[in-house]
C-alpha positions as CSV (number, residue, x, y, z in Angstrom):
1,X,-59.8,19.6,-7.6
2,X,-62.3,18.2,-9.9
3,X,-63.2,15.1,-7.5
4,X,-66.2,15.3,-4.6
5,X,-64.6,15.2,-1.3
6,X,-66.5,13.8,1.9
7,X,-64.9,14.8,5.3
8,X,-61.8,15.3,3.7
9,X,-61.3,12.2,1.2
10,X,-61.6,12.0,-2.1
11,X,-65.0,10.2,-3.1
12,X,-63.7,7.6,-5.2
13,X,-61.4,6.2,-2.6
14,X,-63.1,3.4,-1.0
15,X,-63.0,3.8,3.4
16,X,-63.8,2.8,6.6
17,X,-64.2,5.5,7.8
18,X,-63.5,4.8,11.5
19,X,-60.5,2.7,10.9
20,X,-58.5,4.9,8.8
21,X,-59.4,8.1,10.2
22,X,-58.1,6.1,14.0
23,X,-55.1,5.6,12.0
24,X,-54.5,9.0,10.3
25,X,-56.0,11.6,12.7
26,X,-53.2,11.2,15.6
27,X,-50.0,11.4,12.7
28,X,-52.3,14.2,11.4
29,X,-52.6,15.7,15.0
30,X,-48.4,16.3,15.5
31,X,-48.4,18.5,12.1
32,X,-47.8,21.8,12.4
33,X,-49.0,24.3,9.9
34,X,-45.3,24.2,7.7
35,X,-45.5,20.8,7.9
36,X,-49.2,20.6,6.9
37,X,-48.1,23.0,4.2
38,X,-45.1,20.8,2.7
39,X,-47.0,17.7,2.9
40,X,-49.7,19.1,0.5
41,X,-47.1,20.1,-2.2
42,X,-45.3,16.6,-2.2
43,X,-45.2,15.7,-5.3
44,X,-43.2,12.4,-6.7
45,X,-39.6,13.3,-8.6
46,X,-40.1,13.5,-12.3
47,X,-38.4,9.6,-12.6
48,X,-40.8,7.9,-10.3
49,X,-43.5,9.7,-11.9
50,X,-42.1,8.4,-15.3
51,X,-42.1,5.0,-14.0
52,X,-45.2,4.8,-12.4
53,X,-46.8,5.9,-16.0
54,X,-44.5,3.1,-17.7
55,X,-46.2,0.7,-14.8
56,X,-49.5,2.1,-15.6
57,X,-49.3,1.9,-19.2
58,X,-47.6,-2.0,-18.7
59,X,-51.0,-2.5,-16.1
60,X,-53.4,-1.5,-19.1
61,X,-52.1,-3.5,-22.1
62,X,-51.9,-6.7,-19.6
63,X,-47.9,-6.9,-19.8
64,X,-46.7,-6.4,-16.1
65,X,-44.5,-9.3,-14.8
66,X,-45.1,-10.0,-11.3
67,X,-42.4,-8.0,-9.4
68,X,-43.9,-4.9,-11.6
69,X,-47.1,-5.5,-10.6
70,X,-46.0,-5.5,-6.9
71,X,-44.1,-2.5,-7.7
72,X,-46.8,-0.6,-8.9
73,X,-49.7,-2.0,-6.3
74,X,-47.4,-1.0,-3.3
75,X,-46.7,2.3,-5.4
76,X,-50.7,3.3,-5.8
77,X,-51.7,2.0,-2.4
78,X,-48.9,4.6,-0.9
79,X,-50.2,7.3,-3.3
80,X,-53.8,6.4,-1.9
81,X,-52.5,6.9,1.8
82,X,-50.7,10.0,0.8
83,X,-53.5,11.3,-0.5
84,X,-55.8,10.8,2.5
85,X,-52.9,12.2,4.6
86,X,-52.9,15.8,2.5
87,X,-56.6,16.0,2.6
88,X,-56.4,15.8,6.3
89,X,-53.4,18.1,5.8
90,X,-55.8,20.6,3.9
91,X,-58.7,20.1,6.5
92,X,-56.2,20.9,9.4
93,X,-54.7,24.1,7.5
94,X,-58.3,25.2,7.1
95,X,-59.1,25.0,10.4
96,X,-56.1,26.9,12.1
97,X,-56.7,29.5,9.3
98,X,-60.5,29.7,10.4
99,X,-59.1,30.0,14.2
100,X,-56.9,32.6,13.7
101,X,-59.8,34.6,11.6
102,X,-61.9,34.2,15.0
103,X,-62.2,37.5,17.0
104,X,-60.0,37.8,20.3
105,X,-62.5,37.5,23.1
């Protein structure tokens, strides 16, 4: 991942910190590692990836009509909480793994 993280979060993805991680960190707290695990390989089917890049390309030449703008805001703000849910995903996987790396005391 080419992108700076900061505790977890991409650096381009503007935060409250305190807010969103109140909201994410008790969702994050019920994963278990498998879930952790699926989360991060989520990945959108090949047609709503194809339609988000017809959205996109729409967005850039100025041609969305108003329900396709709606469609692709709500679309790229879920992708944007996605995202901050599989980096917390990531953060958690590395911190069982680092646990179960610990000597037995």
């Amino acid at each position: 991942m080419s992108r700076q993280r900061l505790n977890g979060y991409p650096d381009d993805m503007k935060r409250t910190p305190n807010t969103l991680d109140r909201l994410v960190d008790p969702l994050v707290r019920t994963f278990t590692p498998e879930v952790a695990r699926s989360l991060i390989q989520l990945r959108a089917d090949p047609d709503v990836q194809a339609r988000m890049d017809e959205l996109a390309a729409k967005r850039n030449e100025g041609q969305l009509t108003s329900d396709e703008h709606e469609e692709y805001e709500a679309s790229v703000r879920f992708a944007n909480y996605l995202a901050i849910i599989q980096a917390k995903a990531c953060k958690l996987l590395r911190e069982v793994d680092r646990r179960m790396s610990e000597p037995v005391s």
